[in-house]
C-alpha positions in Angstrom: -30.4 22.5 -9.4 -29.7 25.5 -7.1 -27.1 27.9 -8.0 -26.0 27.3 -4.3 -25.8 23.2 -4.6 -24.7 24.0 -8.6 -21.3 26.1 -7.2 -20.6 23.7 -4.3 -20.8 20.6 -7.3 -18.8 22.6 -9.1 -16.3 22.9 -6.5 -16.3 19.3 -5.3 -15.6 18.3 -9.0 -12.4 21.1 -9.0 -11.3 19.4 -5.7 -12.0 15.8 -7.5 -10.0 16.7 -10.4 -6.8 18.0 -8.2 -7.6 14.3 -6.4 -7.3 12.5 -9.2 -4.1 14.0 -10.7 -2.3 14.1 -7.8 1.1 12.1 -8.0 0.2 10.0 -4.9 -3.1 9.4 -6.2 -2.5 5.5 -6.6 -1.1 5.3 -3.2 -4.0 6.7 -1.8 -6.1 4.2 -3.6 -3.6 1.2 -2.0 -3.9 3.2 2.0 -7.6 3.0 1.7 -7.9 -0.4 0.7 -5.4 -2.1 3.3 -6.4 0.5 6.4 -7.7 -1.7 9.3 -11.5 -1.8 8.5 -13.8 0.6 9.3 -15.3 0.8 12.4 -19.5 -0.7 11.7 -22.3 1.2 11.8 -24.6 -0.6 14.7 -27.8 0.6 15.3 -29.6 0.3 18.5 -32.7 -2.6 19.5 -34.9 1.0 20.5 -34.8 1.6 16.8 -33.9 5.3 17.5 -30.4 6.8 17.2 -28.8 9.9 16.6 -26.0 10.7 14.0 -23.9 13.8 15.5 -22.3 16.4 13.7 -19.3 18.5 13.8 -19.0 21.6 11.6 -17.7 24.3 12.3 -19.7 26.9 10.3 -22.3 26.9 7.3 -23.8 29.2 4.7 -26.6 30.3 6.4 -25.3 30.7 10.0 -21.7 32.0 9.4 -19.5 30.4 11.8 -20.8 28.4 14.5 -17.8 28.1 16.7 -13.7 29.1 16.4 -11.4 26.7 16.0 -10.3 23.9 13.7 -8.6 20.4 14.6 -8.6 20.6 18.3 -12.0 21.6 18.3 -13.0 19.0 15.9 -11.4 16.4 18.2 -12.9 17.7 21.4 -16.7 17.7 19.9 -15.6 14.3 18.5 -14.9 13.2 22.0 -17.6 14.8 23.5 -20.4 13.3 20.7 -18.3 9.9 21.4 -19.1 9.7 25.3 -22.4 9.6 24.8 -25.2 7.2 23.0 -24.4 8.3 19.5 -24.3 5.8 16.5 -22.1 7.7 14.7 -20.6 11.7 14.3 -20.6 13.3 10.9 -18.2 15.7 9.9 -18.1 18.1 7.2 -15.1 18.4 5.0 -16.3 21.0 2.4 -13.7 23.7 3.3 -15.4 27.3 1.9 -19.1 27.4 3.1 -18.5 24.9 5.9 -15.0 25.5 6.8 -13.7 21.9 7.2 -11.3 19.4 5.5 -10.0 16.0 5.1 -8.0 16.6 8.4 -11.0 17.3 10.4 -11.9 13.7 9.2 -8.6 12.1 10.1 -9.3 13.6 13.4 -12.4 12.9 14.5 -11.8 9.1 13.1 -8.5 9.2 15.9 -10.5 10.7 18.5 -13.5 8.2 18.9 -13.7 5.0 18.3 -17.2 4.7 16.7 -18.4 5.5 12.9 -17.2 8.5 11.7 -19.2 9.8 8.5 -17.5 11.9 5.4 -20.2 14.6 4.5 -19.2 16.6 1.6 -20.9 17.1 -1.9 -19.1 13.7 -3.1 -19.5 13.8 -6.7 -16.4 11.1 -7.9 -15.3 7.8 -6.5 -12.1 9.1 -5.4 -13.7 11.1 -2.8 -14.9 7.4 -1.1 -11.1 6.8 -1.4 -9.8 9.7 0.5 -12.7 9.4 3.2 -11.9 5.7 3.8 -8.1 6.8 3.7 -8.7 9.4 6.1 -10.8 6.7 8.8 -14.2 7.3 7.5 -16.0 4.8 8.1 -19.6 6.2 6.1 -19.9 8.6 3.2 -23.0 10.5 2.6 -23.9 11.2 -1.2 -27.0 13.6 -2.6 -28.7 11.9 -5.2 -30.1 15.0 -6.6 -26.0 16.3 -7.6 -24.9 12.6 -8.7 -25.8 11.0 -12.4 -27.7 7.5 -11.6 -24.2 5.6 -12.8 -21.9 8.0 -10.5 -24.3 7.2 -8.1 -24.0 3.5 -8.0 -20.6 3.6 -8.5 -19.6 5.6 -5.7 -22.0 3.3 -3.9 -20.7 0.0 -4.9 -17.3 1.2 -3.9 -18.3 2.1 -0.3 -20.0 -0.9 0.4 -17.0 -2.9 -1.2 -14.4 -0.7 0.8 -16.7 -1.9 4.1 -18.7 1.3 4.4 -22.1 2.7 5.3 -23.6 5.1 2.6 -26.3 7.4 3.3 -28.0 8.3 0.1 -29.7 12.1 0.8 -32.9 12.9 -1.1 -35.0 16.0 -0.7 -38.3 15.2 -2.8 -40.3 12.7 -4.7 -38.0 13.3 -8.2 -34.5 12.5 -5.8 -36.5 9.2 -4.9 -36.9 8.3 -8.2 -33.3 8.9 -8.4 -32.1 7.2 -5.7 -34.0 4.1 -5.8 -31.8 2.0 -8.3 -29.3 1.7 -5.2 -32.4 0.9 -2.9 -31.4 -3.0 -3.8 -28.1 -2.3 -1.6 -27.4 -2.1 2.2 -27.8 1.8 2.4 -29.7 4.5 4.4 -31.8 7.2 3.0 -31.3 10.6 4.4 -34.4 13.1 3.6 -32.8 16.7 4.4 -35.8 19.3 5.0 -33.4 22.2 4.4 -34.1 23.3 1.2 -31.0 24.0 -1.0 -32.3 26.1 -3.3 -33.2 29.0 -0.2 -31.4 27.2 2.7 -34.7 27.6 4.8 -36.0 24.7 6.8 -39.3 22.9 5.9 -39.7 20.2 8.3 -43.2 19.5 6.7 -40.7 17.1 4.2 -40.0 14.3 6.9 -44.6 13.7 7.1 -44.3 14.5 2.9 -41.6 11.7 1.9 -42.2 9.1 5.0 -44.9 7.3 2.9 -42.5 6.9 0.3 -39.2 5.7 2.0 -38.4 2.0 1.1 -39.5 -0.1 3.8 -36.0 -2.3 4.0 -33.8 0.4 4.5 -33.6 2.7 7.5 -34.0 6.2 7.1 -32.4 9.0 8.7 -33.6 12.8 9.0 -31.7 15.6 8.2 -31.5 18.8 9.4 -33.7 21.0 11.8 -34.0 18.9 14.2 -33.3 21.6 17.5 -35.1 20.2 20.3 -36.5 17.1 21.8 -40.2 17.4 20.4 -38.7 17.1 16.8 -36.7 13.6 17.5 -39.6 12.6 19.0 -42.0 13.7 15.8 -39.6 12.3 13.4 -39.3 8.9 15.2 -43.4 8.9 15.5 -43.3 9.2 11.0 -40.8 5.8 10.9 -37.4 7.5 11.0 -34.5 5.4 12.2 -31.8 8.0 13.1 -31.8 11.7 12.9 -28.6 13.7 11.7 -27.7 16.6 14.1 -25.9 19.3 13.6 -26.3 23.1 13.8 -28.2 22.8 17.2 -25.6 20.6 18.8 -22.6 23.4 17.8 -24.8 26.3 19.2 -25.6 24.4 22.5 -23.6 24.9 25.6 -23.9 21.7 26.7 -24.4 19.6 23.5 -23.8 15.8 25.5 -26.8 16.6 27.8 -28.7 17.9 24.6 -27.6 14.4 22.7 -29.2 13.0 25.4 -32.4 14.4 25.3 -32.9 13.9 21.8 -32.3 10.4 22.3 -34.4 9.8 24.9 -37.4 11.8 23.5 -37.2 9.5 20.1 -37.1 6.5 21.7 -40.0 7.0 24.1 -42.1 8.2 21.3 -41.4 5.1 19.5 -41.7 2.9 22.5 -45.6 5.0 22.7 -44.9 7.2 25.8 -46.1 10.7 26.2 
């Protein structure tokens, strides 16, 4: 493992821990389990969606844009108004700058999926993102012990989640595929964590090897339309957005080109 993706595990197991011991810890548990269900993940007949994120900075960028809950809420709504399937947000608070409220917002603002993206490493983290109106929860394979990683699974899907299980080469695969028997997503990130440089060679390298069953979703450095459309062309389902949509002065007119390009290449036009 990196020594990046070592320190951010680290941290998310600190931030677990404090989680855990928490005096309304219990509570917590009781708020997730009896909040109105979570909104469902539908994806579209074209076979071609877009997940959007909000973030507002990352390790190897800086910050992306000012601002915290507000501007959470307004990309939230401005993702939402458009064709999305679902907005991401990220709630690691150091490299990434966000939190559990940026969550609760973005859940209030829209009213479709709203996925937790953290480095989950402990099934109280799938409690505080359902308490918080998560509706998903993405968890890296290659951070997460094959029993953590079912069991973090097994909770989402019993908590009426969508899990997106994120892989980044053939030995996270082999990881990952003893929850390939559940309703999940696999998410392959080109951005390698080890020197945060994109490699979108990964998507053509894993697509052979992506269970059939489950839809697949690529991650990161996808900037423009001719990469929706590439990725759709190798069998992806969805793409995650991010970076691209923060830095874009008009990210709902960008949404919609993305979209557009991955569905015509899957529907065969040039």
């Amino acid at each position: 493992m990196s020594d990046f993706l070592q320190q951010m595990t680290d941290a998310s197991l600190r931030r677990a821990a404090a989680a855990r011991a928490r005096p309304g810890a219990d509570e917590l548990r009781k708020s997730a389990s009896q909040s109105p269900s979570p909104v469902p993940l539908r994806l579209s007949s074209s076979h071609f969606d877009l997940i959007a994120e909000v973030k507002l900075a990352t390790p190897s960028q800086g910050r992306l844009v000012e601002g915290g809950v507000d501007e959470v809420s307004a990309r939230a709504r401005t993702y939402g108004f458009r064709n999305v399937a679902a907005i991401s947000v990220l709630t690691e608070p150091v490299e990434f700058a966000g939190s559990l409220g940026h969550l609760e917002a973005a859940a209030r603002a829209v009213d479709i999926p709203v996925l937790r993206k953290d480095f989950l490493v402990d099934p109280i983290q799938v409690v505080e993102a359902r308490a918080a109106g998560a509706s998903g929860i993405l968890l890296i394979a290659r951070i997460l012990p094959g029993e953590v990683l079912e069991e973090m699974t097994d909770l989402a899907l019993q908590l009426g989640m969508f899990v997106i299980v994120e892989v980044f080469d053939s030995s996270d695969m082999k990881r990952a595929v003893r929850v390939f028997d559940r309703d999940v997503l696999v998410g392959v990130n080109c951005r390698d964590l080890a020197t945060l440089a994109v490699d979108r060679s990964r998507f053509a390298e894993l697509a052979p090897h992506l269970p059939d069953h489950l839809p697949a979703v690529a991650e990161s450095g996808i900037a423009d339309p001719e990469h929706a459309a590439q990725v759709a062309r190798l069998g992806y389902r969805l793409a995650l957005v991010g970076s691209s949509l923060m830095l874009d002065p008009d990210p709902g007119s960008k949404l919609d080109r993305l979209i557009e390009a991955g569905r015509r290449a899957l529907a065969g036009v040039v």
